[in-house]
C-alpha angles and dihedrals in degrees: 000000000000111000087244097074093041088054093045088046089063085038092059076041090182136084113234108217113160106224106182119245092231082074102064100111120205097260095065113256133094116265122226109267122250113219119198124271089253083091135070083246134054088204131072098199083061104041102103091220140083114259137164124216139189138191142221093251090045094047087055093051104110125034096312103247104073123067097194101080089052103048098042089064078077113090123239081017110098108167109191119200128186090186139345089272087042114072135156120184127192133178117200092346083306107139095006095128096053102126093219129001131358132297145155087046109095121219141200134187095204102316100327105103108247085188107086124221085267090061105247114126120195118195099163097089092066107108105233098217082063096059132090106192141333131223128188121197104210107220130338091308093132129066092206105080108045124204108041126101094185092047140232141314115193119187117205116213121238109248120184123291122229132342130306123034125308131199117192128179128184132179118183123193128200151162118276088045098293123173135167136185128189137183125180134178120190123184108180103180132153095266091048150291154253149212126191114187128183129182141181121189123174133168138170088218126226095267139050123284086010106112113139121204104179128167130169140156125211127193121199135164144100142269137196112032120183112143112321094336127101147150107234122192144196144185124171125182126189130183113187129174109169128171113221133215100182124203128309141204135277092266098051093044088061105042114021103021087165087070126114119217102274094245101040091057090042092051081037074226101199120167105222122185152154121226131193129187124168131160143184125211134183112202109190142158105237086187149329091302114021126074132191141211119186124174143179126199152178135194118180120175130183120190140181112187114173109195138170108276087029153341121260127213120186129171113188125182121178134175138169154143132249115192104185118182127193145175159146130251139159135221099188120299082347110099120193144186131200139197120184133151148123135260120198112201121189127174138190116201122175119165153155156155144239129201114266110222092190090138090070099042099086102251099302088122119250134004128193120234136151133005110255103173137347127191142168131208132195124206131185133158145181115220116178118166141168136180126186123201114204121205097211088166143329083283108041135052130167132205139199137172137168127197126195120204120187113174134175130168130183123218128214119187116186107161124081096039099204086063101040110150147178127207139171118177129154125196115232118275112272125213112203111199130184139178139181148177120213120195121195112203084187132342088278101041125064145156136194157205135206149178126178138153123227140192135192129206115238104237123236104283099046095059091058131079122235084267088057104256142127109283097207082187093074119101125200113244118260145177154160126238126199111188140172118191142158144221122192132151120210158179091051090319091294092114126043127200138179131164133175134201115198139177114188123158122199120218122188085038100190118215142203107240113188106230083162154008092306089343123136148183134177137253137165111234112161154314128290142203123229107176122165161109140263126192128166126176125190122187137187123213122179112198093185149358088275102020124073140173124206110176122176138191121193124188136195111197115188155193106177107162136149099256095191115004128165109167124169088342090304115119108222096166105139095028118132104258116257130253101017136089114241078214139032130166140187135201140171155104153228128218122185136172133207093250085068101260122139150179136191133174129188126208122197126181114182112180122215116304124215110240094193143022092246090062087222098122112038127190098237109242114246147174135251125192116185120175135189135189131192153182116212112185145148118239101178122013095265099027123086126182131193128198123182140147134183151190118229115194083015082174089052095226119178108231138152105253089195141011141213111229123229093352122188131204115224125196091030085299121148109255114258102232097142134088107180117222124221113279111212112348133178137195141171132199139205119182121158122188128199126196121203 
């Protein structure tokens, strides 16, 4: 790895591991963190892999209604979002070069699959004050999830809190017209228990043609105790309608960031849907020592989105099934754990567009007229996976998996007639294996060491040609990653550290090549490098009895080039990879008192961002500071009432919040590679919760 980032990295000179502030026990030390039953571990201190958590109290950090600012505190994890409908996630420079949205990154709200069949997940409609924890798996480092090379993010739903009813309300109020409602029940008894959560968040956006109305309504809980066994459930609607004013060009971004592109206001382009997800899972205790999960979904999506060159209608309907066994055995003084199962994944995709004759609709936005394609896709795949961990000694512990992947889809194509088509194709079956060794210098010290291999599926449209049919020539992605990393807490327990160094390289890289105005189909086109290292510190300081400090710095080192590279007959072999920051860094605190004051602050360094794979055009680095205060108290013995407001960009810095990647400007037009970002933005909150 080059000597800089060594050198940066002892210049950081701490680790960055988010250990979440719900975990700051009374007598002042940080408590071992707890991840959820979908690993091979309960702990994360002795799971031999990197991941990133976050807490209730952590998730609820900013202004409640945007994910972004929470998850990129996480080292190797930047969101961009170029509004709260416009999101790109990469992990470790994985998926940084998706044109919209995210893909090769798999999902899960509690055990319902948030990733479709084509491969997009979408996370950001989950409303965050329905959410319990999230934990983010960095690189294919598990051999439980299948198809994600960047790895996995699984988001546990809130379920009520202690016993009794609970009824909980919440408004926030910002700048920009945001506004934000939010109603939540929660019945915890000894049968079961319940959480019913609404929200309503609206805004009028920064920019032009940017104004967001989403509602949804979630319900969570569980059913049927008796031991270790339990029915949980889940429903979640929303209903999104969201304008969009899409990237502009350098110019614009300088000097009218408020602008919408030019077409895209003119068309008043805006993406509406409904989305349903529900889900069924039996948790039971076969014997003594064999447990089972079982689970059932579904995940049904229907979406209008009228843009400039056309308007796009999708209906998508999975549904599948997960079965997950585990248990503990022992050969001697040998102890092992097991975890081994199946997921059966089937989606339904059928889809098409119209022409939009906006233009000649004076001036009222778009306007729907004739059928220009329709197609319909079929997914389905086989994931069966197990992984074995292997107790050799207090001090050692190793750990295998291998996961086996078999997917096929069929194609229909029906509009236009002359080019009505049928197609069936299937990839080769992919085995996924992983190993590590974990060493534990003392019950509260360890270090690792892993290998794995990872895939990702290529999405719809780049497995079509420019006429709309199946290219057999496309591969999935695919690469190995090789990682040694560390966990210790320190100083009493009073301080917690973690870092990881990693070297995976991605053959098959699939790339987004533009065949139209925002068109665009795949080919791969080469391998690439991604090298660095992630460290994170969290520490807690109390001043006093009943005033505390916890500060935290979090760093992402990296080395993301195109190792071999030949596009369009241009060699781009040695080129900074597009689409992701080499550094990245993270600092803040947060200081509390036992009257029920508080203050946090967030840092975020994001250094300059390739927009192409020349390197010829870059995104400047630049520097965020938000900041949030707050006053938690009890009025009465069972009410308790919150009031905070805060301040996101407090410096006011102009800064692209996402890019387009390899943008190209068509008609002599300056290519769109910019999404400004907010400038200086405020909010306030009120929520009061009464238990009964």
């Amino acid at each position: 790895m080059p000597y800089r980032y060594s050198l940066l990295l002892l210049m950081c000179s701490y680790a960055l591991a988010q250990t979440p502030a719900d975990s700051l026990s009374n007598n002042k030390v940080l408590q071992e963190v707890v991840i959820s039953n979908y690993h091979v571990n309960d702990s994360l201190l002795n799971t031999p892999a990197a991941i990133g958590l976050l807490s209730p109290s952590e998730i609820q950090r900013n202004n409640l209604s945007d994910i972004a600012p929470v998850l990129n505190t996480l080292p190797g994890i930047f969101m961009q979002s170029g509004s709260l409908n416009t999101n790109r996630i990469s992990i470790r420079g994985i998926g940084a070069r998706t044109p919209y949205g995210t893909n090769k990154i798999r999902a899960f709200y509690g055990s319902i699959p948030l990733t479709s069949g084509d491969s997009e997940t979408t996370i950001e409609d989950i409303d965050l004050e329905a959410i319990s924890t999230i934990e983010i798996i960095k690189g294919p480092l598990s051999s439980l999830y299948g198809a994600g090379l960047g790895g996995a993010i699984i988001i546990n739903p809130k379920h009520s809190a202690g016993p009794g009813s609970r009824v909980a309300v919440s408004s926030t109020h910002g700048s920009f017209g945001l506004a934000k409602n939010t109603i939540n029940y929660g019945l915890e008894t000894k049968g079961g228990s319940l959480n019913l959560n609404y929200h309503k968040l609206e805004t009028d956006g920064y920019r032009e043609n940017s104004s967001y109305n989403r509602e949804g309504i979630t319900l969570a809980g569980d059913i049927l105790r008796k031991g270790n066994n339990n029915l949980t459930y889940f429903g979640n609607y929303t209903y999104m309608k969201a304008y969009i004013p899409s990237s502009v060009d350098k110019s614009a971004f300088e000097n009218n960031p408020r602008a919408a592109a030019f077409t895209w206001k003119a068309a008043k382009g805006y993406e509406e849907y409904d989305s349903y997800l529900g889900g069924l899972s039996y948790n039971w205790q076969a014997a003594r020592w064999l447990e089972n999960a079982t689970s059932v979904f579904i995940n049904a999506k229907e979406n209008y989105e009228p843009r400039p060159f056309d308007i796009l209608t999708q209906k998508n309907i999975a549904y599948g099934a997960r079965t997950q066994f585990s248990g503990d055995f022992s050969t001697g003084s040998v102890k092992f754990h097991f975890i081994a199962g199946m997921e059966y994944f089937k989606d339904g995709f059928k889809g098409g567009t119209f022409e939009n004759l906006y233009e000649q609709n004076n001036g009222k936005g778009s306007l729907q007229g004739e059928r220009l394609t329709q197609n319909e896709q079929k997914r389905n795949f086989i994931n069966a996976f197990s992984q074995l961990r292997v107790q050799l000694s207090k001090k050692i512990e190793v750990q295998a998996g291998l996961n086996y992947n078999k997917t096929q889809f069929r194609l229909d194509s029906s509009f236009p007639p002359e080019n009505a088509s049928s197609q069936d194709y299937e990839y080769r079956a992919i085995w996924l294996p992983q190993a590590s060794l974990l060493y534990k210098f003392s019950p509260i010290q360890t270090l690792y060491a892993s290998a794995s291999r990872g895939f990702s599926m290529p999405a719809i449209e780049e497995t079509l040609t420019p006429e709309g049919r199946i290219n057999p020539d496309i591969k999935p992605e695919s690469g190995y990653n090789f990682e040694i990393g560390g966990k210790f807490y320190l100083l009493k327990k009073t301080l917690y550290a973690e870092f990881a160094v990693y070297n995976m390289q991605i053959n098959n890289l699939l790339v987004a090549q533009r065949v139209d105005d925002d068109r665009y189909v795949g080919v791969n086109a080469g391998q690439t490098l991604h090298q660095g290292i992630e460290a994170l510190v969290k520490y807690f300081y109390p001043f006093t009895a009943g005033f505390s400090v916890q500060p935290y710095a979090s760093a992402s080192i990296g080395n993301y080039e195109f190792k071999d590279f030949m596009n369009n007959g241009s060699d781009y072999s040695g080129n900074e990879l597009t689409g992701v920051p080499r550094n990245k860094l993270n600092a803040g605190l947060l200081a509390e008192s036992s009257t029920g004051l508080y203050f946090s602050a967030d840092y975020y360094f994001t250094d300059s961002i390739p927009l192409n794979d020349a390197n010829s055009a870059y995104a400047d680095s630049y520097n965020l500071l938000n900041i949030k205060a707050g006053y938690r108290f009890n009025p009465l013995p069972q009410l308790t009432a919150h009031i905070s407001a805060g301040a996101n960009n407090v410096t006011n810095t102009h800064y692209a919040s996402m890019v387009l990647v390899n943008a190209t400007g068509f008609g002599g037009a300056a290519p769109r590679y910019y999404y400004p970002g907010q400038p200086v933005n405020y909010y306030g909150n009120i929520s009061v919760s009464y238990l009964f």
